[in-house]
N, C-alpha and C positions, 0 to 999 in steps of 0.2 A: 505853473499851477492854475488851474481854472478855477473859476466862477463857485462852484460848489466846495472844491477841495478846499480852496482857501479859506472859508466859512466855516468847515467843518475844524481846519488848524486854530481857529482863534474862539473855538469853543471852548467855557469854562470849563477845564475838568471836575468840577463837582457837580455838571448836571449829567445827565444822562447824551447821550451822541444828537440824539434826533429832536430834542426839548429845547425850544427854540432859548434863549439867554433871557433872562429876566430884566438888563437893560439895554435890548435892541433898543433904538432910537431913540436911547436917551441921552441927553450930555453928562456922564459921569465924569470926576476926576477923584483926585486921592483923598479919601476920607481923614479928617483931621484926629489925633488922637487926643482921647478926653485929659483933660490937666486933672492934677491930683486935686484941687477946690471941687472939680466935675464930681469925681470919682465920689466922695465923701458927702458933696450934696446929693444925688443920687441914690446913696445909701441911705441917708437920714430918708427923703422921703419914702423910700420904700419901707423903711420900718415904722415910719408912723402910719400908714397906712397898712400894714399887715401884710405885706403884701409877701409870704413866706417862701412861693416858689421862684416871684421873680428877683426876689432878694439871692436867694442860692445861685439863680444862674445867670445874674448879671456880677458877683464875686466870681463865680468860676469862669465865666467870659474875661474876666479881668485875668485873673493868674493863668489859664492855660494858653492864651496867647491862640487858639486853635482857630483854623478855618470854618467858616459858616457852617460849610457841609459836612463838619468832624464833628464841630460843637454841638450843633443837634442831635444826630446817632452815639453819644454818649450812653453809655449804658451802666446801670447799678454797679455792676462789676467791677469798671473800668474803676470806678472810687470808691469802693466800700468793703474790704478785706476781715474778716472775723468781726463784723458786727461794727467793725469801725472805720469811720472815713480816712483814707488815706493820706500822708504826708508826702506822697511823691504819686505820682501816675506816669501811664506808658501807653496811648494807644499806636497805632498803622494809620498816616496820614491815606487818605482814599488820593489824593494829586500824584504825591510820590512812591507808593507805597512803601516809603519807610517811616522804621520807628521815633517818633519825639517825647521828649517827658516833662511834665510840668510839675511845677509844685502847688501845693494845696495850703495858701495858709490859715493860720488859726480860726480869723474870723471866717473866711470861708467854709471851713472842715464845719464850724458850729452852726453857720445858716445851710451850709448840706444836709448835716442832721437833723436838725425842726424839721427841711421837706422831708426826708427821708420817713419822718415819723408821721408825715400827712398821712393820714387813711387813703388819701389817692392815688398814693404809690403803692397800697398792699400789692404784692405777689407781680408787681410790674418790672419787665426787664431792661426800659428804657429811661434813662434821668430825668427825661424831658418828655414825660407821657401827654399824650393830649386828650382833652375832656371828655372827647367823643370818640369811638373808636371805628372811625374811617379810615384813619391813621395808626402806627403802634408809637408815633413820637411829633414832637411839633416840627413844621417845616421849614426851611430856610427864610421865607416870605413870613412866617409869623412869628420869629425870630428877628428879621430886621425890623418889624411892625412893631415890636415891644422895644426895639433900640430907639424907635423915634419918638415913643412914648416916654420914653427916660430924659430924652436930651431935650424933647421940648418942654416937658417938666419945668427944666430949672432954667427956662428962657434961652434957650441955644439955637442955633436956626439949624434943623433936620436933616436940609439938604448939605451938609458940609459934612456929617457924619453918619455911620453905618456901622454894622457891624465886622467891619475893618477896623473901626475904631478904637471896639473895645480889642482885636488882636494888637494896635497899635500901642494902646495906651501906655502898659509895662514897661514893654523895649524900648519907644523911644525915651523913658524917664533912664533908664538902664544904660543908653548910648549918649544920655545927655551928660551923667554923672560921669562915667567911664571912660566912653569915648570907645570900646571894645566892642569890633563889627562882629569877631567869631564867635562871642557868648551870645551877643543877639542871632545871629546866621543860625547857631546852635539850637537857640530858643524856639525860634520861626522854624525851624525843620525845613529850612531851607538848603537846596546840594549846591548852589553856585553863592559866592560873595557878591558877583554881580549883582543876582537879585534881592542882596539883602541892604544894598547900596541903595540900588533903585527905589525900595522898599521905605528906607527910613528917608529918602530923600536926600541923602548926605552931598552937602556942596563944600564947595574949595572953602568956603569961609570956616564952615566946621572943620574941617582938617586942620586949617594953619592953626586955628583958636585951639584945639587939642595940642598941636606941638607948641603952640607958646606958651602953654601954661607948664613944661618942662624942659627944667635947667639942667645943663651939664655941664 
């Protein structure tokens, strides 16, 4: 494999082929998934502050579990059926193109609805409209900008999370409780177990610690 083709195989599939990666040159590793104390302080400050739309899509970052580039082209549609926010959703992951579903819980469905009722959603077909219309929706890069706004928030240091994080944050509570790799694999809309191994980081100590915690 040459020089170029290789470059072109280790391209994110959520950008475009020729859009150079957003972290050439940078030292990334695995982004840490926020703990439930995160998750809760997060919330409070964004409600004392008002802050109504990043409220809705930092809940729905938490429960849909989706990819950067899924979670922003979210559309009205996708969550809002006869006037009401949905209890389940289904979009077409754009990586694999197959279907995943999340669920909508209560407190979410309620801060979906306040935005939903913003005037700056009137007649909008994008969840995640942006205030100017350069765009029809916000971008991935302004998307991770409001994740490092949240997590430095409540004192966390930035660079250890992304918006991986909020896709991690559910499932790893979900594999921690469980120990069930194909409800998370399920979850993640992922086709291989490998990658969802990879994924929650699962080492041999999680494995034995799952089977010793049952007797036969």
């Amino acid at each position: 494999m040459d020089r170029r083709n290789r470059h072109a195989y280790h391209e994110p599939a959520c950008h475009p082929a020729k859009r150079q990666a957003w972290n050439k040159g940078r030292l990334v590793g695995q982004k840490r998934p926020l703990l439930p104390k995160h998750v809760w302080a997060i919330r409070v400050r964004l409600e004392i502050a008002d802050k109504v739309r990043d409220l809705a899509l930092f809940n729905l970052a938490i429960d849909s579990k989706l990819r950067g580039c899924d979670f922003v082209t979210l559309k009205v549609a996708d969550v809002l059926a006869a006037g009401q926010v949905k209890e389940r959703a289904s979009i077409i992951q754009s990586k694999t193109r197959k279907p995943v579903r999340f669920e909508i819980t209560v407190g979410t469905r309620n801060s979906l609805a306040d935005w939903l009722d913003d005037p700056m959603m009137t007649g909008s077909e994008y969840l995640w409209s942006r205030r100017f219309h350069d765009r029809l929706h916000i971008s991935t890069r302004q998307y991770a900008r409001l994740g490092r706004d949240w997590v430095t928030s409540i004192g966390l240091e930035p660079s250890s999370y992304g918006t991986h994080s909020m896709r991690r944050t559910k499932v790893a509570q979900i594999y921690r409780k469980t120990g069930n790799l194909r409800a998370v694999q399920l979850l993640l809309g992922h086709t291989k177990m490998d990658s969802t191994v990879r994924y929650l980081g699962v080492e041999l100590e999680d494995t034995l610690a799952i089977s010793e915690a049952v007797e036969i």
